[in-house]
C-alpha positions in Angstrom: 90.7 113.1 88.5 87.6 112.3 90.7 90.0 112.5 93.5 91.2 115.9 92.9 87.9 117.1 92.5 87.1 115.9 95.9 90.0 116.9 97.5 89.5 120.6 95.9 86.0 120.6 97.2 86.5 119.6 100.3 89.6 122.1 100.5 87.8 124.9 99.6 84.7 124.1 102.1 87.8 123.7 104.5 90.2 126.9 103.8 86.5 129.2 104.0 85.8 127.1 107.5 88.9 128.9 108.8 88.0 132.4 108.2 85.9 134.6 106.2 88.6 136.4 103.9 87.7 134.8 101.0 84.1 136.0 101.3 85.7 139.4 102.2 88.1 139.1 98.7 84.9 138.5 96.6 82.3 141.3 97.9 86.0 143.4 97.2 85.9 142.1 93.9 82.1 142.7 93.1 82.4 146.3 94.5 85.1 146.7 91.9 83.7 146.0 88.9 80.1 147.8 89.8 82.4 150.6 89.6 85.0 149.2 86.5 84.9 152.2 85.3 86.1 154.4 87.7 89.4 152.2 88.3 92.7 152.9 87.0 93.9 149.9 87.8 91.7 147.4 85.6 94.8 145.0 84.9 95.4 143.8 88.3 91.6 143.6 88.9 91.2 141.3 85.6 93.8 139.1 87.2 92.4 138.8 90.8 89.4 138.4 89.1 90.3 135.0 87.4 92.6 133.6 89.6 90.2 133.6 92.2 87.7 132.1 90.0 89.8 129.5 89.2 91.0 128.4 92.5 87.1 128.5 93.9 85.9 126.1 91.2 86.8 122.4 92.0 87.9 121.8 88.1 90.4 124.5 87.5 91.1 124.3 91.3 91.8 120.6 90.4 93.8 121.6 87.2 95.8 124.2 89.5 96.7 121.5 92.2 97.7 118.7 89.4 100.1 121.7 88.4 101.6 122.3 91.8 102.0 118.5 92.6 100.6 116.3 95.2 103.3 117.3 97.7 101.3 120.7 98.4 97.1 120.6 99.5 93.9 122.8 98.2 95.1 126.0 100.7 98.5 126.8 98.5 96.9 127.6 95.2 95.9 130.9 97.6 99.5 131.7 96.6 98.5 133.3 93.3 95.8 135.1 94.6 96.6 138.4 95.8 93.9 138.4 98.4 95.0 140.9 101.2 96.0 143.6 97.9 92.4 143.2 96.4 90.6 143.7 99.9 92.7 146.4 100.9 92.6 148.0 97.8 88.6 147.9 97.2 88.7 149.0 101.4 90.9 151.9 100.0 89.2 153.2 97.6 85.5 152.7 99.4 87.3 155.1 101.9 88.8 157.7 100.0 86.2 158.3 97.4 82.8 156.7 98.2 82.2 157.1 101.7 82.4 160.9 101.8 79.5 160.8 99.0 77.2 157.7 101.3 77.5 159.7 104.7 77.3 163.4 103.1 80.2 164.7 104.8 78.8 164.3 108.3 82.5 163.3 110.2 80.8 161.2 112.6 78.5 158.8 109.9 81.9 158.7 108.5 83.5 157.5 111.6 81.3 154.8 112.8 80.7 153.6 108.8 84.8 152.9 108.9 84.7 151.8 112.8 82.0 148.8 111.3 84.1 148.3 108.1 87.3 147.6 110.2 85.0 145.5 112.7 83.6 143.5 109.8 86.9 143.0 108.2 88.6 141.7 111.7 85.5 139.2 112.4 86.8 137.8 109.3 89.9 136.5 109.7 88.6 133.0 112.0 88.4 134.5 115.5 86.1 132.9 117.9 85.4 129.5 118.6 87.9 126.6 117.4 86.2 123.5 115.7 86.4 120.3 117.1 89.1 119.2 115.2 91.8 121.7 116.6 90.2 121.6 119.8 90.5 118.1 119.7 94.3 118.4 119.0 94.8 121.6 121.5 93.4 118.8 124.0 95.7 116.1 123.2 99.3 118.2 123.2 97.9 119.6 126.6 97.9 116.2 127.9 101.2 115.1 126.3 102.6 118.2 127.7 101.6 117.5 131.1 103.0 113.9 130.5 106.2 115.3 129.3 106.7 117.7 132.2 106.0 115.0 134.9 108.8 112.7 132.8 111.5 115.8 133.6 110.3 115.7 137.2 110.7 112.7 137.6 114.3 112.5 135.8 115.4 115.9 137.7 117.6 117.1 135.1 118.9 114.0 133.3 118.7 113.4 129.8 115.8 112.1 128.2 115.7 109.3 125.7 112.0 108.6 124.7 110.3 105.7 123.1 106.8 106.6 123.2 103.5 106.8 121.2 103.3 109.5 118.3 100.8 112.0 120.5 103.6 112.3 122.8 106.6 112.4 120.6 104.6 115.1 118.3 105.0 117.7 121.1 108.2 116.5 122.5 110.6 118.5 120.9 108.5 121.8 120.9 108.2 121.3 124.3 112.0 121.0 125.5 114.2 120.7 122.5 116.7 118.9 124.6 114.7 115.4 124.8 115.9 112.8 122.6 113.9 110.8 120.3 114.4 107.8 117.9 112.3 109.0 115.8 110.5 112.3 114.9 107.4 113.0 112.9 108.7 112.1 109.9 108.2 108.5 110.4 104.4 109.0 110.3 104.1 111.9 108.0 105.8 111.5 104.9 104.9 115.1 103.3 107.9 116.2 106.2 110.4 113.9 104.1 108.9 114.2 100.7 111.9 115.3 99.4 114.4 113.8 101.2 116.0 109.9 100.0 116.8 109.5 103.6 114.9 106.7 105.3 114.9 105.7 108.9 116.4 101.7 109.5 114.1 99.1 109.2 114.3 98.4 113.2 113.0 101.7 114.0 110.0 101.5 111.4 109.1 98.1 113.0 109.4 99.7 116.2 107.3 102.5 115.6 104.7 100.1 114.0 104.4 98.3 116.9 104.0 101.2 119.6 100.9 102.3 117.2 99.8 98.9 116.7 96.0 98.0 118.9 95.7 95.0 121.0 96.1 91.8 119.3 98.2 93.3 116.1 102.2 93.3 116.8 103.6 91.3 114.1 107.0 91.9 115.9 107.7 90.3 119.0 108.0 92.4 122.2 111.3 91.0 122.8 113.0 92.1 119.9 111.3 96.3 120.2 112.7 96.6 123.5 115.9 94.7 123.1 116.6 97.5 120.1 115.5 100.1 122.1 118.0 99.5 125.2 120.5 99.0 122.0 119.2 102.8 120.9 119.9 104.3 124.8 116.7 104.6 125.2 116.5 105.2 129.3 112.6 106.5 129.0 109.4 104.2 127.8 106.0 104.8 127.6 103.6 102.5 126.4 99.6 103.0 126.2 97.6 101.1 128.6 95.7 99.1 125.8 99.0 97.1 125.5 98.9 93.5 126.6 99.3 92.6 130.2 101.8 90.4 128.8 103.7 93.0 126.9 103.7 95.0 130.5 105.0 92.0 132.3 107.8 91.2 129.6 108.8 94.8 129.7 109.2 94.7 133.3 111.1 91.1 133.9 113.7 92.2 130.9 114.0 96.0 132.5 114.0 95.0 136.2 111.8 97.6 136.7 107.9 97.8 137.7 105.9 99.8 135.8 104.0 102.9 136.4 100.4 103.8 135.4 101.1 107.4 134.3 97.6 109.1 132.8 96.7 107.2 129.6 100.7 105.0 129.9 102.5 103.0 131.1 106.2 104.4 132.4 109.4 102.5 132.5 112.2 104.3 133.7 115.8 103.1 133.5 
């Protein structure tokens, strides 16, 4: 339980880094019920009104997670919150009936007060700077990008059959569905095959192991990962340059090729 309380705090500190909406839904809400009274539509604003509550604090947000299984994160309990309805509607009915009254029925008050509303409702939704987290990752599927564009320049048309490390194969098939892969990003992120019972052979999960694996760690032997992956058709390798310089040298003597500093890799091409 301590878990989910920290996951649901953490969450919510997380979903309101990516935009301002849900400080948008609850000045909607408090506008709404200063002015209860005047709203027809009192059931749907009960409602919004406790959902959001309970998704914002971390027990019931914990409580709503434990319902919805581990398989989803904090962000989905937003489901039951009818957050773009609630802003819209308090947006609505600032407009139609309250804003005449504030600017006295001078057209242009009126004009600017919606032009700053609109404003203030569009510098909500996360635009400007990224964090350093997705800038981190816009960074690193640039690079791999680049990599994977210099591997089809190189191959001039032929088909691709990559071994590589996860950074690259996370981008590989977005970049040119026609590149084959052993294996996709399902073997590192198990949410993509929660609910599957298929499971990749044990070969490929000790080969995937290995690429990932720092200096000093490969429990398999080098011989046996690239003897499977010639087996595979794998005519494209890349390794990262923190690999042994005897891993480099076996690849080469049982490939008969010489290998190529490429970036942050090592490229073997068959």
């Amino acid at each position: 339980m301590a878990e989910l309380l920290r996951n649901a705090w953490q969450g919510w500190l997380s979903y309101t880094n990516a935009g301002k909406l849900p400080a948008a839904l609850l000045v909607s809400l408090l506008f709404l019920w200063i002015y209860y009274k005047r709203i027809r539509q009192k059931e749907f604003l009960i409602y919004t009104t406790a959902v959001t509550v309970c998704a914002v604090f971390p027990v019931t947000a914990a409580v709503l997670m434990l319902y919805q299984t581990r398989f989803y994160d904090y962000k989905w309990i937003w489901s039951i919150v009818p957050m773009t309805a609630a802003v819209g509607f308090a947006v609505t009915l600032f407009v139609t009936e309250f804003l005449q009254e504030l600017t006295a029925g001078d057209r242009k008050r009126q004009a600017v007060t919606g032009l700053l509303l609109a404003a203030a409702l569009l510098f909500c939704g996360g635009i400007g700077g990224r964090d350093r987290e997705s800038y981190g990752c816009y960074e690193e599927r640039q690079q791999a990008e680049e990599m994977l564009a210099e591997l089809q320049e190189r191959l001039q048309g032929e088909k691709i059959c990559l071994w590589a490390p996860r950074e690259i194969l996370n981008c590989a098939r977005a970049y040119d569905g026609g590149i084959e892969l052993l294996y996709g990003r399902d073997m590192w992120d198990g949410d993509l095959r929660a609910l599957s019972y298929d499971n990749y052979p044990g070969g490929l999960e000790d080969m995937f192991r290995w690429m990932e694996a720092l200096p000093g760690e490969e429990a398999v032997p080098d011989l046996y990962c690239l003897e499977a992956a010639e087996s595979a058709g794998v005519n494209c390798i890349l390794l990262p340059e923190d690999k042994l310089p005897e891993t480099i040298a076996c690849f080469e003597r049982v490939l008969g090729v010489q290998a190529e500093k490429a970036g942050n890799y090592y490229l073997f091409i068959r």
